[in-house]
N, CA, C and O atoms as a CHARMM CRD file, in Angstrom:
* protein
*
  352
    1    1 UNK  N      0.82700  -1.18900   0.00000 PROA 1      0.00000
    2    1 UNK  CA     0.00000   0.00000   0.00000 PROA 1      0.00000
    3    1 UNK  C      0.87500   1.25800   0.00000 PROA 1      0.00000
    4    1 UNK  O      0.43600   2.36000  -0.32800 PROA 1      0.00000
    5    2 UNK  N      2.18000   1.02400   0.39900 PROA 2      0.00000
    6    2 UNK  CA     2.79600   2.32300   0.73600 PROA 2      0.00000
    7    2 UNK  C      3.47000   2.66300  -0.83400 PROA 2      0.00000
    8    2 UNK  O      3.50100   3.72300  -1.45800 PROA 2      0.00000
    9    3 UNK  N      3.93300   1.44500  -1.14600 PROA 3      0.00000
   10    3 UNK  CA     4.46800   1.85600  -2.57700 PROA 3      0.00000
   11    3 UNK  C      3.49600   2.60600  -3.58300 PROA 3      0.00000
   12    3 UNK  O      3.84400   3.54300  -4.30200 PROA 3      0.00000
   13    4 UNK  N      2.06800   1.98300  -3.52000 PROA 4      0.00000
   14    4 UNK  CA     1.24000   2.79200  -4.26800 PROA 4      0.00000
   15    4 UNK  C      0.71100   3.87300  -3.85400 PROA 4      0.00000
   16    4 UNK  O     -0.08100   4.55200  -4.50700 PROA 4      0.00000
   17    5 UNK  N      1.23200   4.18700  -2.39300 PROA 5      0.00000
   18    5 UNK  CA     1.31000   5.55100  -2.60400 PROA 5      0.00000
   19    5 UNK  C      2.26600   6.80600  -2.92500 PROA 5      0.00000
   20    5 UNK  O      2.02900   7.99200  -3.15500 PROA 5      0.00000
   21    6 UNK  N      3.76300   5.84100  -2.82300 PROA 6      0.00000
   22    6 UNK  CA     4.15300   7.06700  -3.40200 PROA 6      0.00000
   23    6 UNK  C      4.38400   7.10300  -5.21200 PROA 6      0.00000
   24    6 UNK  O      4.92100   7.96800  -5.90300 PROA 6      0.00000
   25    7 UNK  N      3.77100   5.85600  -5.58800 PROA 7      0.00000
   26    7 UNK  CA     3.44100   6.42800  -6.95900 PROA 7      0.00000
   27    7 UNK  C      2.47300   7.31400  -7.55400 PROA 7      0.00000
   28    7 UNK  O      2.63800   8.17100  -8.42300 PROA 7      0.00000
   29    8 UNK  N      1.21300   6.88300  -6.80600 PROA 8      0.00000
   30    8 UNK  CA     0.12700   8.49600  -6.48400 PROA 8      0.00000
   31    8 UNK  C      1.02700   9.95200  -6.54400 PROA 8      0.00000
   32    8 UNK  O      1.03400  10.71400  -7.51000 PROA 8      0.00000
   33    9 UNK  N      1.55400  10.08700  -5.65200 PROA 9      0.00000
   34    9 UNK  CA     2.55500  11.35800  -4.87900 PROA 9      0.00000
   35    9 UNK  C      2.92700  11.46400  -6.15600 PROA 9      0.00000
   36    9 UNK  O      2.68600  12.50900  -6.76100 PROA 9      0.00000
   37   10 UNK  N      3.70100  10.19300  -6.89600 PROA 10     0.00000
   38   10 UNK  CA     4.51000  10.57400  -8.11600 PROA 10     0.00000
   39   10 UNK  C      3.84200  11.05700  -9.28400 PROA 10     0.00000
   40   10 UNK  O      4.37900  11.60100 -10.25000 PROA 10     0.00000
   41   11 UNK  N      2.42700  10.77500  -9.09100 PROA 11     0.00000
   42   11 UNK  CA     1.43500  10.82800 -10.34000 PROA 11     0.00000
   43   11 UNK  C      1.28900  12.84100 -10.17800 PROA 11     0.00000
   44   11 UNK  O      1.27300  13.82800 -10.91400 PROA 11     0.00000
   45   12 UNK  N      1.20700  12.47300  -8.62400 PROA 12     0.00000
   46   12 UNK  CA     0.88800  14.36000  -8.70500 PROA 12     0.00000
   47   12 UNK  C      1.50100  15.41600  -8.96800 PROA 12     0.00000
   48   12 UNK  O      1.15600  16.54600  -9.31100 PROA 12     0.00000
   49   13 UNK  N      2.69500  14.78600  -8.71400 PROA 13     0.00000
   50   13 UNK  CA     3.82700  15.60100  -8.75500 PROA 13     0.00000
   51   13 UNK  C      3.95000  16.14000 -10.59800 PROA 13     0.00000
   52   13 UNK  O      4.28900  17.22400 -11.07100 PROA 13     0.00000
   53   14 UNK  N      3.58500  15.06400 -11.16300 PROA 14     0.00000
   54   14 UNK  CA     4.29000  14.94700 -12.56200 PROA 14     0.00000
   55   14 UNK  C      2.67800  15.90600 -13.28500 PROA 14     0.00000
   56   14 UNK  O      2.76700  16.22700 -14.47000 PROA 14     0.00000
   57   15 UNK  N      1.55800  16.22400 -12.64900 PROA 15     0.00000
   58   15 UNK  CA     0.42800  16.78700 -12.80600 PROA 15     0.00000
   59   15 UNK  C      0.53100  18.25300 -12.32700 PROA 15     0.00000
   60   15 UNK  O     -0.21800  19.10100 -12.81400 PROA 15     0.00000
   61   16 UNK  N      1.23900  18.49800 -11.59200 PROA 16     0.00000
   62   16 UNK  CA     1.65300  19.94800 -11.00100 PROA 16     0.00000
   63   16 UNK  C      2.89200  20.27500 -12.00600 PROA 16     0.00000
   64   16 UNK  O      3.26100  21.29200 -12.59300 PROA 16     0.00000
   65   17 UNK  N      3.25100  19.24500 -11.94500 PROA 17     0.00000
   66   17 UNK  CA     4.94600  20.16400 -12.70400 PROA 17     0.00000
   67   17 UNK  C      3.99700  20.64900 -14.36300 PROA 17     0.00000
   68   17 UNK  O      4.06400  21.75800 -14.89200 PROA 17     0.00000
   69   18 UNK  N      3.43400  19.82400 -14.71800 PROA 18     0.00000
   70   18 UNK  CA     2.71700  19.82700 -16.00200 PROA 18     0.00000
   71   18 UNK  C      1.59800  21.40300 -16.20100 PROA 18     0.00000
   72   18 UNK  O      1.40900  22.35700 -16.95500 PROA 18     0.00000
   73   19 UNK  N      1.13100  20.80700 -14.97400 PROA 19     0.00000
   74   19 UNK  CA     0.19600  22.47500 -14.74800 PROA 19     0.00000
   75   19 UNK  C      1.33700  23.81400 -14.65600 PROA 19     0.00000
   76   19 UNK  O      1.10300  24.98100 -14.97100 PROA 19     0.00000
   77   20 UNK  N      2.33200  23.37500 -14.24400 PROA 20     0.00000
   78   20 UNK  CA     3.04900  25.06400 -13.74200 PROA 20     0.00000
   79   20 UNK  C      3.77700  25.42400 -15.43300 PROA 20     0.00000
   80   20 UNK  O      3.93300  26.56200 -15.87800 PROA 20     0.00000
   81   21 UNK  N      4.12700  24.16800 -16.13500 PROA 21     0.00000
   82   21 UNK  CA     4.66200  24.82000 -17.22000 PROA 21     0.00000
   83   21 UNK  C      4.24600  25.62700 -18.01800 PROA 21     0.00000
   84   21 UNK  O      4.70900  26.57800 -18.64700 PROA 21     0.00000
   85   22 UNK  N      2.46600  24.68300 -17.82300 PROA 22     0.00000
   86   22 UNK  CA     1.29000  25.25000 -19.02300 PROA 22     0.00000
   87   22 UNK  C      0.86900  26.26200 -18.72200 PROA 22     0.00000
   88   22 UNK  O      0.65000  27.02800 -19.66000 PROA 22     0.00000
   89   23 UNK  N      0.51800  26.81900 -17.14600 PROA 23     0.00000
   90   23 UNK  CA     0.54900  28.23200 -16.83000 PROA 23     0.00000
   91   23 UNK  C      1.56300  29.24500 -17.08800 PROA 23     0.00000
   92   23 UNK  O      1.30000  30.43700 -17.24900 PROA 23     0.00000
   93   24 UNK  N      2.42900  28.86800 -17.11400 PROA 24     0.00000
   94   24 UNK  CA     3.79100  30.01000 -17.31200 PROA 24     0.00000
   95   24 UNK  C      4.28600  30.33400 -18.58800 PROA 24     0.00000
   96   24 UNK  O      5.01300  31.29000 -18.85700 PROA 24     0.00000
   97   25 UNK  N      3.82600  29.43600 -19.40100 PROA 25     0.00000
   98   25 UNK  CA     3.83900  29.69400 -20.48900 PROA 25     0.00000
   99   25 UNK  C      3.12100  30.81600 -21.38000 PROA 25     0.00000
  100   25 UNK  O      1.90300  30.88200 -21.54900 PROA 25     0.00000
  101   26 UNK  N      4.18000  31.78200 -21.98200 PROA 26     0.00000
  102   26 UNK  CA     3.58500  33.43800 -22.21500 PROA 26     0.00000
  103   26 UNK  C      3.24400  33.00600 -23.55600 PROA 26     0.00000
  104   26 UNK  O      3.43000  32.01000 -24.25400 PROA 26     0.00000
  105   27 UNK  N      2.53800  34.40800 -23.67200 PROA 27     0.00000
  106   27 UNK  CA     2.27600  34.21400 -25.41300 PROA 27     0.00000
  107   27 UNK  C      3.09200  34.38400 -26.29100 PROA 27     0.00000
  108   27 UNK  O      2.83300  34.37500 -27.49500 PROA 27     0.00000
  109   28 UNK  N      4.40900  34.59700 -25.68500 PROA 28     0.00000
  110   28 UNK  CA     5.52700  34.40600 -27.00300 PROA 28     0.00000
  111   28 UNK  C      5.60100  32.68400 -27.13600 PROA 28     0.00000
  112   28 UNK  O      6.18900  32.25400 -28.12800 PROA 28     0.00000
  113   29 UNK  N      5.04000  31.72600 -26.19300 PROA 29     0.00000
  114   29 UNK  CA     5.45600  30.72300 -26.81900 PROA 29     0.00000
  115   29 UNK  C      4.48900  30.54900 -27.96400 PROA 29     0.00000
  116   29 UNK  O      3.55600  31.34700 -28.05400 PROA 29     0.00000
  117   30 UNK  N      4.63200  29.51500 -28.90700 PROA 30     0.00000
  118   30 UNK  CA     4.51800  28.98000 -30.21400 PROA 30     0.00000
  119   30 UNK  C      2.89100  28.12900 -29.87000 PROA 30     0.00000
  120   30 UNK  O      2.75600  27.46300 -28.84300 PROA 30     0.00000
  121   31 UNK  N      2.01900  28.25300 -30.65900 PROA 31     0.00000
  122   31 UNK  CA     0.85700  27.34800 -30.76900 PROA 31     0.00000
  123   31 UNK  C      1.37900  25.73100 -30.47500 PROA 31     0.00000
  124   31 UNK  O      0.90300  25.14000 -29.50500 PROA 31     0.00000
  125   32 UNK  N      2.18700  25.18300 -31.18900 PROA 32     0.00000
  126   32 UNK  CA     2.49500  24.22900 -31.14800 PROA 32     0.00000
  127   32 UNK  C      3.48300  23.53300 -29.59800 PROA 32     0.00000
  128   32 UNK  O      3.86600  22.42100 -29.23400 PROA 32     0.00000
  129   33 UNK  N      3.54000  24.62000 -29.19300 PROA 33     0.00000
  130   33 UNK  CA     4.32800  24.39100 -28.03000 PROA 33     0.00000
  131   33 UNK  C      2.99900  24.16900 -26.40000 PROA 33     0.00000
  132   33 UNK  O      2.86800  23.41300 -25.43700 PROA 33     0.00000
  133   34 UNK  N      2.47200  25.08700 -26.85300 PROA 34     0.00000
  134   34 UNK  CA     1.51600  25.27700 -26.24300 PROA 34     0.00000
  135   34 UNK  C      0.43600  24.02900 -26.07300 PROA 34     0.00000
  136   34 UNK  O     -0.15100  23.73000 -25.03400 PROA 34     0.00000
  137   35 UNK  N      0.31100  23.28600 -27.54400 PROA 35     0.00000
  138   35 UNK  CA    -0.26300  22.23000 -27.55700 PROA 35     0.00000
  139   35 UNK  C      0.37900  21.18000 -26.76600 PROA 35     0.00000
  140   35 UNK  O     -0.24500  20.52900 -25.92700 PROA 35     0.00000
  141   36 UNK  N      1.58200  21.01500 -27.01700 PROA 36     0.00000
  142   36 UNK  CA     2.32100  19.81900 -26.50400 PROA 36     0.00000
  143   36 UNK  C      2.05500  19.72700 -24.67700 PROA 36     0.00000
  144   36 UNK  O      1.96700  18.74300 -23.94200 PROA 36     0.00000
  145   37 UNK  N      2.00500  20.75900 -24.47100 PROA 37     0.00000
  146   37 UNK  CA     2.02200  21.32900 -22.97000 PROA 37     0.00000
  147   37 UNK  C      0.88400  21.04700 -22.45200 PROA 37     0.00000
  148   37 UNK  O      0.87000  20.79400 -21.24800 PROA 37     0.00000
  149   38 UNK  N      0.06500  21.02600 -22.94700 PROA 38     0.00000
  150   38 UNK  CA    -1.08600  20.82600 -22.84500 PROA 38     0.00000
  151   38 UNK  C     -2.18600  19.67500 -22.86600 PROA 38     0.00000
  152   38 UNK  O     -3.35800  19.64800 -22.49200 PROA 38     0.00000
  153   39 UNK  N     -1.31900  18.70600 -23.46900 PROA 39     0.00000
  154   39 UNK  CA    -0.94400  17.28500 -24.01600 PROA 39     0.00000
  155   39 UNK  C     -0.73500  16.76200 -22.92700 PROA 39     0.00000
  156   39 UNK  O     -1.58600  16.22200 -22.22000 PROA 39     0.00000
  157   40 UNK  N      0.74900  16.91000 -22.63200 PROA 40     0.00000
  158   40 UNK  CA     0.98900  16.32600 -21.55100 PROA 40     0.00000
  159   40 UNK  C      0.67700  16.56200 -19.87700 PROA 40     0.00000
  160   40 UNK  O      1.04900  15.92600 -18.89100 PROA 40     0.00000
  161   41 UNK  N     -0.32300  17.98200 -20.05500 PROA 41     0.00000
  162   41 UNK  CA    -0.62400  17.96900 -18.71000 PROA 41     0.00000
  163   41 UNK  C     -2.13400  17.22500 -18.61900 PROA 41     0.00000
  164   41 UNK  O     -2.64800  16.81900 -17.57700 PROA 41     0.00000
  165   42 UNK  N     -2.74900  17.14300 -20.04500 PROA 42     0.00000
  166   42 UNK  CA    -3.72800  15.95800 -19.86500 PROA 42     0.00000
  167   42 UNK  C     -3.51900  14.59000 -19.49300 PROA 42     0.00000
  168   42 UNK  O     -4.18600  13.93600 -18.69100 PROA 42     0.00000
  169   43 UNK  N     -2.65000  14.27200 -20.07500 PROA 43     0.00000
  170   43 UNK  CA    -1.81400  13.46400 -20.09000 PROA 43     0.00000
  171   43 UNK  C     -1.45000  12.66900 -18.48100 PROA 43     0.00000
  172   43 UNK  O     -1.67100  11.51500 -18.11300 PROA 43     0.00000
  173   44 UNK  N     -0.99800  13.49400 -17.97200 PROA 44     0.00000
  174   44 UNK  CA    -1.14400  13.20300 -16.43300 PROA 44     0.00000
  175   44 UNK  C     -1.71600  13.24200 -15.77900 PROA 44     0.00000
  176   44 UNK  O     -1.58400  12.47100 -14.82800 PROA 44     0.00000
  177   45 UNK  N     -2.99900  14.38000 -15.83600 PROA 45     0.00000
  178   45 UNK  CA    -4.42100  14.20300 -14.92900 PROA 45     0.00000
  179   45 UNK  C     -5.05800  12.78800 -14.93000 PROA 45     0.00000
  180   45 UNK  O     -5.59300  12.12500 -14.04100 PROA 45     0.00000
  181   46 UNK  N     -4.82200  12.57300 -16.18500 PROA 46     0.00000
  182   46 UNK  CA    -5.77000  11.03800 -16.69400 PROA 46     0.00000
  183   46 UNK  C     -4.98300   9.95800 -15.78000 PROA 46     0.00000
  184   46 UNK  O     -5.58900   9.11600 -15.11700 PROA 46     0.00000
  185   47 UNK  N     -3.38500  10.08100 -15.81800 PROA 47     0.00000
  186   47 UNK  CA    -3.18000   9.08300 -15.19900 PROA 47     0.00000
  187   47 UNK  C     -3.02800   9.05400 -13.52100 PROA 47     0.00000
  188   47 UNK  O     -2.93700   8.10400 -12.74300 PROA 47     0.00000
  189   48 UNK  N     -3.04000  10.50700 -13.30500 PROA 48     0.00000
  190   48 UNK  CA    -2.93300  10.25500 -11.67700 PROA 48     0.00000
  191   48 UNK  C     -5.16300  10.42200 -11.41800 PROA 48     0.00000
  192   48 UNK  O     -5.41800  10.37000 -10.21500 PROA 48     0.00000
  193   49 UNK  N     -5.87400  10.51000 -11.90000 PROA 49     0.00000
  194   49 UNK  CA    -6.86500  10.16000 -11.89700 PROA 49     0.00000
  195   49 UNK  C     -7.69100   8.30900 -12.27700 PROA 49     0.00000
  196   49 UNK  O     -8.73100   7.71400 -11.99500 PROA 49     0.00000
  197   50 UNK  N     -6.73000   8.11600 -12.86300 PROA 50     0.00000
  198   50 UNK  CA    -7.17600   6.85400 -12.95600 PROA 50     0.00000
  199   50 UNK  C     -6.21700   5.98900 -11.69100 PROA 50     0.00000
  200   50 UNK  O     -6.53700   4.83300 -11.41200 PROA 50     0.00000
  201   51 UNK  N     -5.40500   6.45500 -11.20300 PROA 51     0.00000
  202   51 UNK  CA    -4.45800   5.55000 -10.12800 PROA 51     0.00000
  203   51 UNK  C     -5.84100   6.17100  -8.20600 PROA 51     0.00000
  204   51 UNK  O     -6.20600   5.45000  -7.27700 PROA 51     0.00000
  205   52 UNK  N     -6.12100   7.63200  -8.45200 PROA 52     0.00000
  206   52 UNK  CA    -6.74800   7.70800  -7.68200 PROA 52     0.00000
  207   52 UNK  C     -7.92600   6.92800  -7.38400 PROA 52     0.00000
  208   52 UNK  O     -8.21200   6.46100  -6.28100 PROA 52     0.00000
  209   53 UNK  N     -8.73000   6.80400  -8.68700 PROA 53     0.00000
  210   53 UNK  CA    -9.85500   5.88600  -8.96000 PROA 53     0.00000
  211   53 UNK  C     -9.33800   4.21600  -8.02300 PROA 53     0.00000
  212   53 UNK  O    -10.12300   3.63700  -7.27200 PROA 53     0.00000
  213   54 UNK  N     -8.06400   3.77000  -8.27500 PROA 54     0.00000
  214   54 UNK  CA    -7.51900   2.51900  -8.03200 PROA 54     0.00000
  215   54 UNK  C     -7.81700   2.71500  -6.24400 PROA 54     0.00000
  216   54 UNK  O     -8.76600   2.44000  -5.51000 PROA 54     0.00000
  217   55 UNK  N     -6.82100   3.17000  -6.09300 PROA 55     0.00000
  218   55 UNK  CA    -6.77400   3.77300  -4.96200 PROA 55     0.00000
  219   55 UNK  C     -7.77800   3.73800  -4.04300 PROA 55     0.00000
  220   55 UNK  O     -7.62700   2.99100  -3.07600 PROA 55     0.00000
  221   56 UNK  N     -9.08600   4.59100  -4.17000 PROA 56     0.00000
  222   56 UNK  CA   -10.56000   4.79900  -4.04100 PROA 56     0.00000
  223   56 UNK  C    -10.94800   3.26500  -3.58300 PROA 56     0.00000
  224   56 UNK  O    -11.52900   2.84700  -2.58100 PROA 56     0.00000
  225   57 UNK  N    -10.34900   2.55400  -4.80400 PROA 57     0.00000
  226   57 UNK  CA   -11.13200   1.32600  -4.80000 PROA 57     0.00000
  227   57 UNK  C    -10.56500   0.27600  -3.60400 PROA 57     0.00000
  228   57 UNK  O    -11.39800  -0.46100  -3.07600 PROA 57     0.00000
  229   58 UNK  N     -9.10300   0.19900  -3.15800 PROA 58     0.00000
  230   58 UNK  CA    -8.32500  -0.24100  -2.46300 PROA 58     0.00000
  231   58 UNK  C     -8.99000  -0.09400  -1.20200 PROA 58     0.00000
  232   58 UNK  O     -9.29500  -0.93100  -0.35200 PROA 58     0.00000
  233   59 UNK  N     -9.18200   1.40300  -1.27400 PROA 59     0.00000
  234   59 UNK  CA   -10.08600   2.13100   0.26100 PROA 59     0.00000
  235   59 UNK  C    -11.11900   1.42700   0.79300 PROA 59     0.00000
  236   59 UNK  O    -11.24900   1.25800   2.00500 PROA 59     0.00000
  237   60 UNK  N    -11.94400   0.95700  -0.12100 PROA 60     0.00000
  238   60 UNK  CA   -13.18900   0.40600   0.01100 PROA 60     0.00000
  239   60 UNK  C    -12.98200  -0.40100   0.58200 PROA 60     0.00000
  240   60 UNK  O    -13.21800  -0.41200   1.79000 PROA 60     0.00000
  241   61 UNK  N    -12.29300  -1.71000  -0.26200 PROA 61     0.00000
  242   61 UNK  CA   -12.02300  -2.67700  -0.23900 PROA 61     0.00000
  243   61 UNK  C    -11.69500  -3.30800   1.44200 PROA 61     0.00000
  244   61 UNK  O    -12.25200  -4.24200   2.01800 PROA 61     0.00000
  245   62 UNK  N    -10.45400  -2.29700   1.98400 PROA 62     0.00000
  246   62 UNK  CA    -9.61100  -2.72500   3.10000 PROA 62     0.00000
  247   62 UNK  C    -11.09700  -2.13500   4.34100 PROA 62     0.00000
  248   62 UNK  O    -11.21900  -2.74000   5.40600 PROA 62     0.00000
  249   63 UNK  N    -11.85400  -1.22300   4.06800 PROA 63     0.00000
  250   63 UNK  CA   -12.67700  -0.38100   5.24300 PROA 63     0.00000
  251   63 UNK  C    -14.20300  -1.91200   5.24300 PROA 63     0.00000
  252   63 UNK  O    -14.97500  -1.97900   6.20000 PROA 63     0.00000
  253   64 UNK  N    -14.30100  -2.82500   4.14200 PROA 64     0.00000
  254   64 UNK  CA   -15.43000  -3.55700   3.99300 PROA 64     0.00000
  255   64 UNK  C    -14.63700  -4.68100   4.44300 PROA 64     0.00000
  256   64 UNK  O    -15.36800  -5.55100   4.91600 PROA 64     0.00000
  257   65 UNK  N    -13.09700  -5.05600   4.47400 PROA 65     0.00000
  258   65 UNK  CA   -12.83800  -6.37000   4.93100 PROA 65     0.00000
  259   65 UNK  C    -12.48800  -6.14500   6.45100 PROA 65     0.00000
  260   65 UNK  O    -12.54700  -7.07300   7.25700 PROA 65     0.00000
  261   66 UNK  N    -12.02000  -4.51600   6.89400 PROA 66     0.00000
  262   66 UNK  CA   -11.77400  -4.77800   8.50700 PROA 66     0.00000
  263   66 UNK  C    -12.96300  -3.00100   8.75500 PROA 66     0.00000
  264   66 UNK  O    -12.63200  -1.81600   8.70800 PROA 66     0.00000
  265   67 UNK  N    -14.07600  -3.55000   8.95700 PROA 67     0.00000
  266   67 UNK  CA   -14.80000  -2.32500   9.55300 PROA 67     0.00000
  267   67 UNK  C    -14.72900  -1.32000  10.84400 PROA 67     0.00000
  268   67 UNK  O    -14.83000  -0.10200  10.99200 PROA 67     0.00000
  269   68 UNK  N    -14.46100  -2.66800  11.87700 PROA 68     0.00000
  270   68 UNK  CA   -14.09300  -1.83100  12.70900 PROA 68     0.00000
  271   68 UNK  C    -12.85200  -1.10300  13.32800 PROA 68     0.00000
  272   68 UNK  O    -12.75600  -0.10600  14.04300 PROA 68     0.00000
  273   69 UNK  N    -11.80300  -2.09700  12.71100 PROA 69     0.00000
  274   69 UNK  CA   -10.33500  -1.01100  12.49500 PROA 69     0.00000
  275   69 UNK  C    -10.72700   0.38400  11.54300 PROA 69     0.00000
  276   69 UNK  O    -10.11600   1.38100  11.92800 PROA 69     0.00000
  277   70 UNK  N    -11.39000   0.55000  10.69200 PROA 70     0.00000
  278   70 UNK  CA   -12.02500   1.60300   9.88000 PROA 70     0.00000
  279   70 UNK  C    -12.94400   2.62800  10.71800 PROA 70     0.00000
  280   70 UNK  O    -13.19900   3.76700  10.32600 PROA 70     0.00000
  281   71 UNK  N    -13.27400   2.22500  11.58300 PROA 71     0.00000
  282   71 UNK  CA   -14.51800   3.10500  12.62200 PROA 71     0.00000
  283   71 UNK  C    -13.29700   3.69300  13.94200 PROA 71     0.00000
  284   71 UNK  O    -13.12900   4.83900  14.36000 PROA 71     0.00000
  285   72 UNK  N    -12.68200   2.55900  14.28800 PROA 72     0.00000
  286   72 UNK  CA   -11.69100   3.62600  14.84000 PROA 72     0.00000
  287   72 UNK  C    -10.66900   4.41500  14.50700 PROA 72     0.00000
  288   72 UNK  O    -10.40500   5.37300  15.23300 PROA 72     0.00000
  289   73 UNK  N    -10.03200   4.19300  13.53200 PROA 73     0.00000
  290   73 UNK  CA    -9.10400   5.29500  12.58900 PROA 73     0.00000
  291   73 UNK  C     -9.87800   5.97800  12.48800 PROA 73     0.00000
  292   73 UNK  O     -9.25500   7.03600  12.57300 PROA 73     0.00000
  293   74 UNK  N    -10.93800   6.25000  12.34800 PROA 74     0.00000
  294   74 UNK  CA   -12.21700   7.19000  11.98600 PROA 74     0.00000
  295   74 UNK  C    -12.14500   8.27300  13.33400 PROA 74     0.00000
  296   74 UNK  O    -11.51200   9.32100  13.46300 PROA 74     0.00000
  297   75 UNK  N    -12.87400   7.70600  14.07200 PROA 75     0.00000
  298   75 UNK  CA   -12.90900   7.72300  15.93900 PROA 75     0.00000
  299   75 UNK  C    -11.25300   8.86900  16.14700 PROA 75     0.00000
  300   75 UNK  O    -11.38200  10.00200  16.61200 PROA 75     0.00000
  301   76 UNK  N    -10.04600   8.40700  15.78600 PROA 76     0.00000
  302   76 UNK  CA    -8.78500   8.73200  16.52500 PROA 76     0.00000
  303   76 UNK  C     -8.72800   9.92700  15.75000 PROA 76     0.00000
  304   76 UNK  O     -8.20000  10.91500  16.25900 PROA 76     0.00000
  305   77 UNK  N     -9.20900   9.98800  14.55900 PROA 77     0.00000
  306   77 UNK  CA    -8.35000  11.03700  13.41500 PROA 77     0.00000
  307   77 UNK  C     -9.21800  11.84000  14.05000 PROA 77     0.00000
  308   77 UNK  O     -8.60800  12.72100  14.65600 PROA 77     0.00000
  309   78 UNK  N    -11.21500  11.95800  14.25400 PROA 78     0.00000
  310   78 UNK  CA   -11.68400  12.72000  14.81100 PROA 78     0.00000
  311   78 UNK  C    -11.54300  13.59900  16.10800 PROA 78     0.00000
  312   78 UNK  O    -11.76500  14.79300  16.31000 PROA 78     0.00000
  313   79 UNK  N    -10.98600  12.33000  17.11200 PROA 79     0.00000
  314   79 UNK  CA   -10.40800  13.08700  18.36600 PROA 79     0.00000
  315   79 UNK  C     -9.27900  14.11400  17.88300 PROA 79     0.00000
  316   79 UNK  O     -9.33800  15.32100  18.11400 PROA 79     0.00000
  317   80 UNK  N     -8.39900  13.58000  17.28900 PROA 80     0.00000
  318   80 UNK  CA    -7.04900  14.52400  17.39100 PROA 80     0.00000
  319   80 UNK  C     -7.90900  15.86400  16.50600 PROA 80     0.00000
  320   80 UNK  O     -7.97600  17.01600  16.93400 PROA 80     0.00000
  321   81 UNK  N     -8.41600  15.45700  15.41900 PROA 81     0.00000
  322   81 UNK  CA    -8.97200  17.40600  14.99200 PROA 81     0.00000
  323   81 UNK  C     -9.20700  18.05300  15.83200 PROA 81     0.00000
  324   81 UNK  O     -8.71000  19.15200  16.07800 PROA 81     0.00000
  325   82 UNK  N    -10.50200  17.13000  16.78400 PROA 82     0.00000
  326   82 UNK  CA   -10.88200  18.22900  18.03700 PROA 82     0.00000
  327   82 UNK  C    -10.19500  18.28200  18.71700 PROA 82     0.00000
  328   82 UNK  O    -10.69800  19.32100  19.14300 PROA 82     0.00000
  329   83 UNK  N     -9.35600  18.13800  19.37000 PROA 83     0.00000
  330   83 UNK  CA    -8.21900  18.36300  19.90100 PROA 83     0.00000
  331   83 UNK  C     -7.55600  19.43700  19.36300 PROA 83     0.00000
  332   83 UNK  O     -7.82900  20.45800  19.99500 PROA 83     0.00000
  333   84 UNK  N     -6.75500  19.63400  18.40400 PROA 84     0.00000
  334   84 UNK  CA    -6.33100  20.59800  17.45900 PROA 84     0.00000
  335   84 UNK  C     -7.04200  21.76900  17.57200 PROA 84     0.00000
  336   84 UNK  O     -6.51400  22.82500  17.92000 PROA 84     0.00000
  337   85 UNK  N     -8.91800  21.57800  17.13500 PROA 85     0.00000
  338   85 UNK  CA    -9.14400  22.72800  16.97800 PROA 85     0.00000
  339   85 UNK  C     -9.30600  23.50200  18.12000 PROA 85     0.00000
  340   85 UNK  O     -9.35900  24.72900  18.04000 PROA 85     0.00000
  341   86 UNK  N     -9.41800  22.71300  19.51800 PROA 86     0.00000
  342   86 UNK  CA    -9.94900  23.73100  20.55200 PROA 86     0.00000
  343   86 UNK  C     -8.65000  23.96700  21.18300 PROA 86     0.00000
  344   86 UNK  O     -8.79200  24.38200  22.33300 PROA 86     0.00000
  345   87 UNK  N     -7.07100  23.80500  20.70800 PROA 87     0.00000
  346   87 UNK  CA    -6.38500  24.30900  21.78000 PROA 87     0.00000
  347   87 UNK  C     -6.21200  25.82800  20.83900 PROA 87     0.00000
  348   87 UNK  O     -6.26200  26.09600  19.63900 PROA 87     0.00000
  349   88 UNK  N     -5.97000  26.68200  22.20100 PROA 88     0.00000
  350   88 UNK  CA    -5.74100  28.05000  21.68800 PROA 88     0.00000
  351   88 UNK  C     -4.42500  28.46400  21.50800 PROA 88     0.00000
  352   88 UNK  O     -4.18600  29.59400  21.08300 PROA 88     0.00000
């Protein structure tokens, strides 16, 4: 599980770097440049969206085979927010 997540991480990473090029990119660059850029930042949404989809599904999977380890990770993550949110 841990490896697939840091291929996720890796999926995002390669989806941000993709987004920052295609944003920064001025209008002196070239139509065709612009396309490519654009390409490949589809390009990576699709695939760190389809690994999330996986992912999603993994979630399910592990919260329907152990429920109540799932209700208390639930339970602990909730305490510590409140916790968090009420110290001043």
């Amino acid at each position: 599980m841990e490896a697939a997540g840091e291929k996720l991480l890796s999926e995002l990473r390669t989806v941000v770097t993709a987004a920052e090029e295609l944003l920064s990119a001025t209008g002196s660059e070239s139509a065709e440049r612009l396309k490519e850029l654009r390409g490949r930042a589809e390009e990576a949404l699709r695939g760190a969206r389809a690994r999330l989809e996986g992912a999603g599904d993994e979630i399910e999977g592990q919260v329907r085979r152990h429920p109540f380890a799932a209700l208390g990770m639930a339970a602990a993550v909730g305490l510590v927010i409140g916790v968090l949110l009420t110290r001043k």
